[in-house]
C-alpha positions in Angstrom: 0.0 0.0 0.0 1.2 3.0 -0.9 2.2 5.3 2.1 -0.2 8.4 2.2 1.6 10.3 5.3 4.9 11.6 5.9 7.2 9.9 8.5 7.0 13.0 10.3 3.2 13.3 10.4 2.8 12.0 14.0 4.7 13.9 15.4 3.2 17.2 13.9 -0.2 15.4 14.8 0.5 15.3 18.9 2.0 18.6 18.5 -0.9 20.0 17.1 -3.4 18.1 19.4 -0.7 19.2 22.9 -1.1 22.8 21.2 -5.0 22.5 21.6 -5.3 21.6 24.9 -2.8 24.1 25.8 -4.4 26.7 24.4 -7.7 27.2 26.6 -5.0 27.0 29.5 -2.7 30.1 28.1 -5.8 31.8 27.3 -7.0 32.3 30.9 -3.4 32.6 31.7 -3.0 35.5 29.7 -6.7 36.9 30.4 -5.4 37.0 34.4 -2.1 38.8 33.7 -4.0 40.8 32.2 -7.0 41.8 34.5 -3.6 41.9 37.3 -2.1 44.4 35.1 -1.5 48.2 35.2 -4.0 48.1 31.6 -7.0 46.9 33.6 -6.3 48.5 37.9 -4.3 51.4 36.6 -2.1 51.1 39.6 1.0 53.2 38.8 -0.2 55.1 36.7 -0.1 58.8 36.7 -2.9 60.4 35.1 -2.7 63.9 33.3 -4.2 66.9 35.1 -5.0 70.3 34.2 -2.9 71.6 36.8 0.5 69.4 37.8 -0.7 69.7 42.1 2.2 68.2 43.8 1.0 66.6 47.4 4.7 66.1 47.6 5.0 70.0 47.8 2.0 70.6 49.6 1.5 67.8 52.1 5.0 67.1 52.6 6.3 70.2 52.3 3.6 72.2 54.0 2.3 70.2 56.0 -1.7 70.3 54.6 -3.6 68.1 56.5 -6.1 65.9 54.0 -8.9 67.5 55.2 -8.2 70.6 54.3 -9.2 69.9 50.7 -11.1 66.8 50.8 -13.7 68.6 53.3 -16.0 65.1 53.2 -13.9 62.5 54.0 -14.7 62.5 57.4 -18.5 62.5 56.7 -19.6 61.2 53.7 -19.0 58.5 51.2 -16.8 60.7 48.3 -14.0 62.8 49.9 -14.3 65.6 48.2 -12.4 67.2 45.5 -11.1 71.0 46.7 -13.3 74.0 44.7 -11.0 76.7 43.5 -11.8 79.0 46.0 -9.7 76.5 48.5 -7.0 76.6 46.0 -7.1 80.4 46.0 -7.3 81.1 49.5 -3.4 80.6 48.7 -2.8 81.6 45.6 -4.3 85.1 45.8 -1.3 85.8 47.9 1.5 82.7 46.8 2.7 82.6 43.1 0.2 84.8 42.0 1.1 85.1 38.3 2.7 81.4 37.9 2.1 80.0 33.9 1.2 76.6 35.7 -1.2 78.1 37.9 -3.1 80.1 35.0 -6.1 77.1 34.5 -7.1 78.1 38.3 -7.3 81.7 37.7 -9.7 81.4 34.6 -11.9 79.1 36.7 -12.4 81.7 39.3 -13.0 84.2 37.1 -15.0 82.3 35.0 -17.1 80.2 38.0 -16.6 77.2 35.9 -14.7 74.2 38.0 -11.8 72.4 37.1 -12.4 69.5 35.3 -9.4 67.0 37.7 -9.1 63.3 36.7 -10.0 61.1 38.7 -6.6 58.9 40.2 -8.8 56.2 42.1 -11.8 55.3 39.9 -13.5 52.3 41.5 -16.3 51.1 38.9 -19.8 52.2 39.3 -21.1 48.6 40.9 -18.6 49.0 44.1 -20.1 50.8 47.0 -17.1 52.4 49.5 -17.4 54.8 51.6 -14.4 56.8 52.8 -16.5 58.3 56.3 -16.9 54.5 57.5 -12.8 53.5 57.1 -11.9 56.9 58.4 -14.2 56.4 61.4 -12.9 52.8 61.9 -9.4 54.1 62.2 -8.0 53.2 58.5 -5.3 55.9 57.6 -5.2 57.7 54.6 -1.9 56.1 53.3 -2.8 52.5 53.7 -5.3 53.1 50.5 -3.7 55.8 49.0 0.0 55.1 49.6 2.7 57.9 51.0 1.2 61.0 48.7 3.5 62.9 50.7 6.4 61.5 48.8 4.3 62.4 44.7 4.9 65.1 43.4 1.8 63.5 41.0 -0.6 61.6 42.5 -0.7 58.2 41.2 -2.9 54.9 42.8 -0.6 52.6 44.5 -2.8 50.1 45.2 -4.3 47.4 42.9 -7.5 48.3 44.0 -8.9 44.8 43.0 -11.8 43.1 44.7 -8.8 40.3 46.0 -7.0 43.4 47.5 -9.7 44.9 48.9 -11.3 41.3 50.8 -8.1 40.7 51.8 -8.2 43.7 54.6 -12.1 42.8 55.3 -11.2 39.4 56.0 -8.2 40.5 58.8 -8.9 44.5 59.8 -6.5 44.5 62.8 -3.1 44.9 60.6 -4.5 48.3 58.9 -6.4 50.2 62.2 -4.3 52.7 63.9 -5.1 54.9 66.7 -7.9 57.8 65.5 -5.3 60.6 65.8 -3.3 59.0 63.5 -5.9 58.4 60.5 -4.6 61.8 58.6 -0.8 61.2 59.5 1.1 60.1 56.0 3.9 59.2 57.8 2.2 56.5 60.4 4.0 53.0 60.7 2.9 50.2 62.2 4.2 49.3 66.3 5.3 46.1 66.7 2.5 44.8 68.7 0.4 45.9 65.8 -1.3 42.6 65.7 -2.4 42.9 69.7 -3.3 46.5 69.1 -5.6 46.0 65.8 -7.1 43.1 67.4 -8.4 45.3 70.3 -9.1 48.2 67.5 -11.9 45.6 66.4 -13.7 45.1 69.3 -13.7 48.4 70.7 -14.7 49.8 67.3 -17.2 47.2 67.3 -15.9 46.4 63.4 -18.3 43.6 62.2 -16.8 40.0 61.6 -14.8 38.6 58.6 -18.0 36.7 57.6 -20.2 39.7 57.6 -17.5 42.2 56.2 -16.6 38.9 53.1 -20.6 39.3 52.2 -21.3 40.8 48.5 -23.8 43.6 49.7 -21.1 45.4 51.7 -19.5 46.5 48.4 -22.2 45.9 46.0 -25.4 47.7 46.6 
């Protein structure tokens, strides 16, 4: 009979057929990395702003406490986002004519708002609300990272529902004392553990089980 395939033809044959079953395998490895990735959390990434506002310049540098621009955070779900009239208190008096300053002059004198881009953009189906953390005793940085240090804000944090159950399912290692909520520079005692422990009773913070269920977030 006369031979119809190559030699070679079984081997392509199980390479092929290994190639297909690997496939469906590299395909949700890849679709992971991916959704892990910068592309999908946008952690690290610094977003463009109409004015370049340094927190490295004016939290570490001048010491501005968080509150004094995000008004709400203390009291409501958003934070706030500073109107230019905060941002003028200043600059009617500091670096009065500056070029980079000129988009917050026209919006006073206009009454039209900046238009700032958003850094931490969780998606419309997640409920958080900044009031209840601060209230509990989570500090600014462990969410936003040392802002102190950016001279552009950028999100440090993944963000990602993992990230986010990971600190509901074990509070203690991110409460600190309620003076200390606002401090960038806050680290961790080492009795931390003992300390957050205590933190979640006295604050009466609701149990793993309750915190892990979907309706927290999702509303």
């Amino acid at each position: 009979m006369v031979q119809i395939f190559h030699p070679g033809a079984d081997t392509v044959a199980r390479v092929v057929l290994a190639s297909l079953g690997a496939a469906p395998v590299l395909a949700v490895g890849l679709a992971y990395a991916v959704w892990r990735s910068p592309y999908a959390t946008a952690q690290d990434v610094t977003r463009e702003q109409p004015v370049p506002f340094s927190h490295e310049h004016h939290v570490g540098g001048l010491g501005l406490d968080c509150r004094y621009c995000h008004t709400s955070v203390e009291k409501a779900a958003f934070a706030g986002i500073p109107p230019t009239e905060t941002c003028m208190s200043c600059h009617s008096q500091e670096w009065t004519n500056a070029p980079m300053l000129a988009p917050v002059r026209q919006s006073l004198a206009e009454g039209r708002p900046l238009r700032w881009n958003r850094v931490h953009n969780l998606p419309a189906y997640v409920y958080f609300n900044h009031s209840v953390h601060v209230a509990k005793g989570v500090g600014c940085s462990t969410c936003h990272g040392e802002v102190q240090t950016m001279k552009l804000m950028r999100q440090t944090a993944p963000l990602t529902m993992g990230w986010c159950l990971d600190c509901h399912r074990d509070p203690a290692p991110n409460l600190r004392p309620h003076e200390a909520v606002f401090d960038m520079t806050w680290k961790p005692p080492a009795d931390q553990a003992a300390i957050g422990a205590r933190f979640v009773q006295e604050r009466h913070i609701k149990s793993p089980e309750r915190l892990s269920e979907c309706s927290i977030c999702h509303r």
